[in-house]
VOZA-676169 format. One record per residue (C-alpha): residue number from 1; x negated, y negated, z negated. Coordinates in nm, 3 decimals, always signed. Layout:
BEGIN
seq/c1/c2/c3
NUM/X/Y/Z
...
% end
This chain:
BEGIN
seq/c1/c2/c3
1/-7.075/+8.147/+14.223
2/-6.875/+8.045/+13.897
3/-6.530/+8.203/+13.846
4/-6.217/+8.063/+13.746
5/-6.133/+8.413/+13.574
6/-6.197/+8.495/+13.179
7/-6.588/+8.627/+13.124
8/-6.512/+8.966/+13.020
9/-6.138/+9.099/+13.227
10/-5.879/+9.348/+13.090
11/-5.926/+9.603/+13.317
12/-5.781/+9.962/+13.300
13/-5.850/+10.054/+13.672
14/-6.169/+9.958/+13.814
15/-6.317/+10.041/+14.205
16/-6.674/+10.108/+14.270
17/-6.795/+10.036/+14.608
18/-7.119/+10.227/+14.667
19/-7.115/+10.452/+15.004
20/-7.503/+10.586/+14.923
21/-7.735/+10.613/+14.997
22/-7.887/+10.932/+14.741
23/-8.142/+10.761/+14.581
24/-7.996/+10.448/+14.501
25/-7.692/+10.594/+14.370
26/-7.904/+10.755/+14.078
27/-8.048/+10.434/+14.079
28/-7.708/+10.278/+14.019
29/-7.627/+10.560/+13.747
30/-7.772/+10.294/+13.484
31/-7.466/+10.044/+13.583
32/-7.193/+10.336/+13.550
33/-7.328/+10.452/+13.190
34/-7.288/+10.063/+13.113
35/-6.951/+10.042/+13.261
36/-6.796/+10.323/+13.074
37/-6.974/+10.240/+12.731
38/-6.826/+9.852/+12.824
39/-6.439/+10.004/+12.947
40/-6.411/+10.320/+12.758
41/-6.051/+10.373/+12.833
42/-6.054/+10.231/+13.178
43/-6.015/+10.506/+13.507
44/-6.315/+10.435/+13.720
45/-6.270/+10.518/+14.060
46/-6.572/+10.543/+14.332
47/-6.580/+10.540/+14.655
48/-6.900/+10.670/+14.794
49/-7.028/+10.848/+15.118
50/-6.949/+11.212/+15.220
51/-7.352/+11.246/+15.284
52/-7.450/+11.174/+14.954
53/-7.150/+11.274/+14.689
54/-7.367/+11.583/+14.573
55/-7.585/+11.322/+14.410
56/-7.362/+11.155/+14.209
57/-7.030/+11.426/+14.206
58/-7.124/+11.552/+13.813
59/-7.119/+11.240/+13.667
60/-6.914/+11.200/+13.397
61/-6.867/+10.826/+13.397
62/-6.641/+10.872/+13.681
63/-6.304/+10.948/+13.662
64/-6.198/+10.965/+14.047
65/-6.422/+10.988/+14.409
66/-6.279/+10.875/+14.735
67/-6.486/+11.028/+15.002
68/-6.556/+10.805/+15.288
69/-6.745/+10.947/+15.652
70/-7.057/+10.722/+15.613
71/-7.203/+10.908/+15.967
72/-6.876/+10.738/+16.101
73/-6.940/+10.399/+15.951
74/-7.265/+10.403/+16.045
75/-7.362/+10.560/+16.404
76/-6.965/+10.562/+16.503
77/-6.811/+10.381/+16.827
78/-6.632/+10.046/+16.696
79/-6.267/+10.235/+16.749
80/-6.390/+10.524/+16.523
81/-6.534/+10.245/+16.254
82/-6.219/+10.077/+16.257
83/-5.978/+10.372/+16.218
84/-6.229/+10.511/+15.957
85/-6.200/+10.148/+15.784
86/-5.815/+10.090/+15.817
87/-5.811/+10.467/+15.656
88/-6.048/+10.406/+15.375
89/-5.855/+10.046/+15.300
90/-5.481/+10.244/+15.321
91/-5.593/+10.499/+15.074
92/-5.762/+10.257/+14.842
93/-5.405/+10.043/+14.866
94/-5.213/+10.289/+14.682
95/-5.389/+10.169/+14.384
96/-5.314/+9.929/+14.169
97/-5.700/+9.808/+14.086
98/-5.778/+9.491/+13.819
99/-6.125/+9.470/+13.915
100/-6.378/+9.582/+14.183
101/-6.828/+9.577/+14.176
102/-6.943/+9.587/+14.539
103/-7.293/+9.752/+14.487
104/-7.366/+9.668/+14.827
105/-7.511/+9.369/+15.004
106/-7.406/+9.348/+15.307
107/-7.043/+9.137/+15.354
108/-6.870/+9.416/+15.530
109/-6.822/+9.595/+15.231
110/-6.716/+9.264/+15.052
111/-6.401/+9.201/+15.329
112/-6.333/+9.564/+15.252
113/-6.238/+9.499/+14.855
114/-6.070/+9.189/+14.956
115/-5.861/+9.367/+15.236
116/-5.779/+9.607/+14.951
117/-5.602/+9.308/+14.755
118/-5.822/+9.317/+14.385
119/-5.795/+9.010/+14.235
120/-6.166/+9.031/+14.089
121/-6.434/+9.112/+14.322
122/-6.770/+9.118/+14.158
123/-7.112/+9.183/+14.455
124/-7.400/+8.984/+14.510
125/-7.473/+8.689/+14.721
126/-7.706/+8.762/+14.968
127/-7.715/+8.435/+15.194
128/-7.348/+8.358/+15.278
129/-7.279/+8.709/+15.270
130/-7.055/+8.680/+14.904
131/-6.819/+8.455/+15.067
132/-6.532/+8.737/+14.988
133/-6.606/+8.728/+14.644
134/-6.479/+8.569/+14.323
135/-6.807/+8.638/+14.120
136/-7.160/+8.686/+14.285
137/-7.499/+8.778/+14.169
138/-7.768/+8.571/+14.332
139/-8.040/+8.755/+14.543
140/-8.356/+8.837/+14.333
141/-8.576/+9.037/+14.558
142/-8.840/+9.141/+14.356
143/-8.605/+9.245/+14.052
144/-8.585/+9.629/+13.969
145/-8.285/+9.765/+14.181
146/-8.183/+9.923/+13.839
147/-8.158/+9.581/+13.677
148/-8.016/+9.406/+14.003
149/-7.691/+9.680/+13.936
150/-7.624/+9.537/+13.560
151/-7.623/+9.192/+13.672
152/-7.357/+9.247/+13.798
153/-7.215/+9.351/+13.467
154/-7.404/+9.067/+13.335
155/-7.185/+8.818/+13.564
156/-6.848/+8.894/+13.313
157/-7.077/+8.774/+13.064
158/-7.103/+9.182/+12.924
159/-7.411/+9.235/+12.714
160/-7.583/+9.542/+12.905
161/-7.927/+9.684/+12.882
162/-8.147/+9.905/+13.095
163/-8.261/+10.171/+12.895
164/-8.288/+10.501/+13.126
165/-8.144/+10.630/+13.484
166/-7.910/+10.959/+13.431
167/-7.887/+11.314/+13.660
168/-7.596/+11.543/+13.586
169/-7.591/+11.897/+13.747
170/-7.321/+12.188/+13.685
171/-7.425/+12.510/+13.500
172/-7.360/+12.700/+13.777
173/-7.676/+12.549/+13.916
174/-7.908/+12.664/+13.628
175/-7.785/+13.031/+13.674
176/-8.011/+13.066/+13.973
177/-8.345/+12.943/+13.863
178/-8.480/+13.300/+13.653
179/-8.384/+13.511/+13.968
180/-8.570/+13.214/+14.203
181/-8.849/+13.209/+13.982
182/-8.869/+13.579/+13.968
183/-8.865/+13.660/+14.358
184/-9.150/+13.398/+14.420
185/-9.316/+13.551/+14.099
186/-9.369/+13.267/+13.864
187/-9.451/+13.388/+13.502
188/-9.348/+13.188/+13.180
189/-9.722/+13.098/+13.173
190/-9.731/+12.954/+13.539
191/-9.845/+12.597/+13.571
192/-9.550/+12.498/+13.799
193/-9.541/+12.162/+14.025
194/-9.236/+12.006/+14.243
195/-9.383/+11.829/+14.535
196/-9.152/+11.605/+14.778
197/-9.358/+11.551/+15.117
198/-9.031/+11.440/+15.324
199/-8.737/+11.189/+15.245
200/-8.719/+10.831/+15.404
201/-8.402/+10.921/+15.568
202/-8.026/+10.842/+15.539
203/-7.725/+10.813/+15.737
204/-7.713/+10.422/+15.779
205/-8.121/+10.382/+15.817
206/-8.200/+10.722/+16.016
207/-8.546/+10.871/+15.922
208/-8.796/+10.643/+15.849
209/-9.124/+10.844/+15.812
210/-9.349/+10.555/+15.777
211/-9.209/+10.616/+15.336
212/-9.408/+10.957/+15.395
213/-9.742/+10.987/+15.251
214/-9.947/+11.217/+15.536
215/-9.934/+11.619/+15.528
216/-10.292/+11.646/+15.518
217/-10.282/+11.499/+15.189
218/-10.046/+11.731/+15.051
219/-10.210/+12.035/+15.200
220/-10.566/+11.917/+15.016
221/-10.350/+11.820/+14.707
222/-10.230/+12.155/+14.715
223/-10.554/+12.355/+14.736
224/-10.676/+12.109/+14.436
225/-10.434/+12.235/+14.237
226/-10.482/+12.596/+14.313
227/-10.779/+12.572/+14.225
228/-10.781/+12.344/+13.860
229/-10.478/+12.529/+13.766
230/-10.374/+12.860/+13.982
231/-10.030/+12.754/+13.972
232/-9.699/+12.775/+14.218
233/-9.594/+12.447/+14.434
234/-9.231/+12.443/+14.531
235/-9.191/+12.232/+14.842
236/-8.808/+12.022/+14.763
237/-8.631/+11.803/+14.969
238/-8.349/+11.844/+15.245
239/-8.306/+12.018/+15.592
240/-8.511/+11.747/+15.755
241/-8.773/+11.777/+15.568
242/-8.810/+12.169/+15.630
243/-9.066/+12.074/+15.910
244/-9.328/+11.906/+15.683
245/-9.259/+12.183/+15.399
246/-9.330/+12.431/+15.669
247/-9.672/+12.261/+15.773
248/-9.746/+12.261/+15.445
249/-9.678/+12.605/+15.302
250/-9.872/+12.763/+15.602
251/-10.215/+12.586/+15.493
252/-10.132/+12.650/+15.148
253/-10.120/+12.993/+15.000
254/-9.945/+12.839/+14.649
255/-9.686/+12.644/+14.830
256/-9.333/+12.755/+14.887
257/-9.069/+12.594/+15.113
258/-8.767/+12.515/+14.867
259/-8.578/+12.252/+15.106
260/-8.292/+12.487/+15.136
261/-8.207/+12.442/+14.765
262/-7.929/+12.238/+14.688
263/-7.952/+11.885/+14.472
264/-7.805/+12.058/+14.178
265/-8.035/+12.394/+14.210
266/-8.367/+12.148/+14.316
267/-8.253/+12.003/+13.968
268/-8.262/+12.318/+13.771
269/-8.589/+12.354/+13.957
270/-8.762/+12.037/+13.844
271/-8.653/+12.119/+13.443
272/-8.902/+12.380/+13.495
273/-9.174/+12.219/+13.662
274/-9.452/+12.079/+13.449
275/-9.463/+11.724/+13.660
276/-9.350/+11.610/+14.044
277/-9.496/+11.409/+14.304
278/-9.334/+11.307/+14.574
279/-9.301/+10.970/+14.809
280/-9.007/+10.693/+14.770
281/-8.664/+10.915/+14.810
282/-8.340/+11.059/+14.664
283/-8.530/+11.375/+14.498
284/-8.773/+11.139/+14.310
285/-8.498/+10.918/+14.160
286/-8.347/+11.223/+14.054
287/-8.725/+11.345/+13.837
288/-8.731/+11.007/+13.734
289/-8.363/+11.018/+13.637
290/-8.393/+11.366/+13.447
291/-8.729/+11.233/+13.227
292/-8.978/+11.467/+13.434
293/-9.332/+11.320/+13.440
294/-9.355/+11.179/+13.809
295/-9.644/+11.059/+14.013
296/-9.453/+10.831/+14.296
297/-9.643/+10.780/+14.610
298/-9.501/+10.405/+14.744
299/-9.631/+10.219/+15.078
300/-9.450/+10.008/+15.231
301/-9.109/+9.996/+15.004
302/-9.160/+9.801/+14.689
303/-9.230/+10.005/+14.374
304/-9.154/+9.639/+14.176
305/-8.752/+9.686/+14.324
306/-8.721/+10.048/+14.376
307/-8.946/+10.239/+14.178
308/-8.856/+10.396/+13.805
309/-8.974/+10.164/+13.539
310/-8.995/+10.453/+13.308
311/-9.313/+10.532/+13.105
312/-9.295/+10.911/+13.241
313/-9.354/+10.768/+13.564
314/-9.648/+10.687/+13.741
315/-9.658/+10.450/+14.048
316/-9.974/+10.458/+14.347
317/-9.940/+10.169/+14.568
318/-10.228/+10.007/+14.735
319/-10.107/+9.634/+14.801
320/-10.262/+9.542/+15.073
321/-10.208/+9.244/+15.327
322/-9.864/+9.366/+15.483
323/-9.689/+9.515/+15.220
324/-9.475/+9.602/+15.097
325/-9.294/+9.550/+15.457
326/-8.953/+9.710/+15.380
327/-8.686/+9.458/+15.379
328/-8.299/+9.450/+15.398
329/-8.348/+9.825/+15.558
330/-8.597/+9.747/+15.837
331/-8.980/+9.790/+15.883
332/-9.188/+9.656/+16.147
333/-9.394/+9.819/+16.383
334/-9.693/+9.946/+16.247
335/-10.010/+10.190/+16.371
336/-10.181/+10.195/+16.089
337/-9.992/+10.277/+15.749
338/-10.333/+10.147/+15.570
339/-10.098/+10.104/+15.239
340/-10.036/+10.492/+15.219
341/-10.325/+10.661/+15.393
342/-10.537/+10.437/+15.140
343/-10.402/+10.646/+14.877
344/-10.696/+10.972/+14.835
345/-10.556/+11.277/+14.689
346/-10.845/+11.217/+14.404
347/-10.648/+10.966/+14.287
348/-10.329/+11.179/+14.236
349/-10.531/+11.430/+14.099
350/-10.665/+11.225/+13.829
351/-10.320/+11.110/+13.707
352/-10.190/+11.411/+13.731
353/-10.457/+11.556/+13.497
354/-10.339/+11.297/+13.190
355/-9.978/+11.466/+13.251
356/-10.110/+11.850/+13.299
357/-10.458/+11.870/+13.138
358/-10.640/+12.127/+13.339
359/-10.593/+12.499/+13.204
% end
């Protein structure tokens, strides 16, 4: 869409429009690093989802966070969506915004900035889905998420770049790793690993486990490692992943359950970790975010649009005739998962080795 409005706006208050979900809000952390190097002065306001603030709560690019209840949005009757809508607009109201990024596709959230009364709304155009909006981004699926964010930037004509993802955590959450590390007895010298076995699951999508490379592959991954290395496994993710840690950890003598960490303490965790592997989820943006060396385990999501681009990271993804199947939130039916159980835990090993070479 072309825009009657100058390339580049004076704007000194600016909404973001990102509810979550984890994942691609550290995704997205590229576009608010560009945003405040671009407005340096300007207050940046964000409204995101209750679910998924811990993931984004540190950064310092933001100046303000309205909370809104995503579960509520999502799985809510239409009275409760409405009165949580109406509540969200009425707050947002009291503000006097120049300009607004919708970092969503999906129109809803584009009548939502216009209901709000910003002159400038900047989202993309998926279909006739931008109809709300003064400038829109076309739809280029097989872009880099990361990239698809600055385009937006890139629409007001700003010159932008993507050059890394960010991950801020508070210092209260590195004052519990030497403790942790002491009560599960990992020495200085111990070859540490993060693994992520759960994830594929947010408030508006549910749990989709078909992201989840299988347990078994873990478990063997995990006695592999025990034995080229000796070294400790912490299991990281979120409560519903506790069941899959818990499978694991039993087969595996090295493995132990840390789902019940926080984001911020799982991110103190990682710094000391010698490499992670994990599938397509939240906890992997944020190794890929914080520079960790990463093997990323990718089936039917496309590692071309959502994994990290970064040389630390490593992608496995067997293409094979269905995938990547993952589109606008949805996956087919499917009794097979060829495009992940194709993936052998040699294969991991071996890339693993080039970032840890065997003690």
């Amino acid at each position: 869409m072309t825009s009657h409005f100058p390339s580049k706006p004076n704007a000194k208050k600016i909404l973001l429009i990102k509810i979550g979900a984890m994942g691609d809000l550290v995704m997205a952390s590229t576009f608010f690093d560009n945003l405040r190097k671009v407005y340096p002065k300007a207050h940046i306001l964000l409204l995101t989802g209750k679910s998924c603030f811990n993931a984004v709560k540190h950064n310092p690019c933001i100046d303000e966070f309205i909370l809104a209840d995503d579960n509520t949005l999502y799985k809510g009757n239409l009275f409760n969506r409405l009165r949580e809508l109406f509540r969200i607009v009425f707050q947002l109201r009291k503000h006097s915004f120049d300009l607004t990024f919708i970092m969503h596709r999906a129109w809803q959230f584009n009548v939502l900035a216009y209901l709000v009364g910003i002159p400038r709304r900047v989202g993309f155009a998926r279909g006739n889905e931008g109809i709300t909006l003064t400038d829109s981004a076309p739809q280029k699926p097989n872009q880099n998420e990361r990239e698809s964010y600055l385009d937006l930037l890139r629409l007001l004509n700003l010159q932008v770049k993507y050059e890394r993802t960010f991950y801020y955590y508070s210092k209260d959450d590195k004052i519990f790793l030497p403790d942790f590390l002491s009560q599960h007895q990992v020495l200085e010298q111990t070859p540490v690993l993060a693994v992520i076995p759960g994830g594929g699951h947010n408030v508006a999508q549910g749990l989709m486990a078909t992201r989840r490379w299988p347990a078994d592959r873990y478990i063997e991954l995990a006695k592999q490692f025990k034995k080229e290395y000796g070294g400790k496994i912490f299991l990281v993710g979120g409560p519903g992943d506790r069941e899959v840690a818990k499978t694991i950890a039993l087969e595996s003598s090295n493995c132990i359950d840390a789902t019940h960490l926080s984001l911020g303490q799982m991110a103190s965790l990682f710094e000391r970790c010698q490499a992670v592997i994990g599938n397509d989820c939240g906890p992997l943006h944020i190794a890929t975010a914080m520079q960790k060396p990463t093997i990323s385990i990718y089936g039917p999501t496309n590692p071309n649009q959502w994994a990290s681009p970064d040389s630390h990271n490593t992608i496995l993804f067997k293409k094979i005739e269905c995938s990547p199947c993952f589109h606008h939130g949805k996956f087919p039916e499917c009794d097979h998962l060829s495009c992940l159980t194709s993936i052998e835990v040699s294969e991991v090993m071996s890339h693993l080795k080039i970032k840890l070479p065997p003690l």
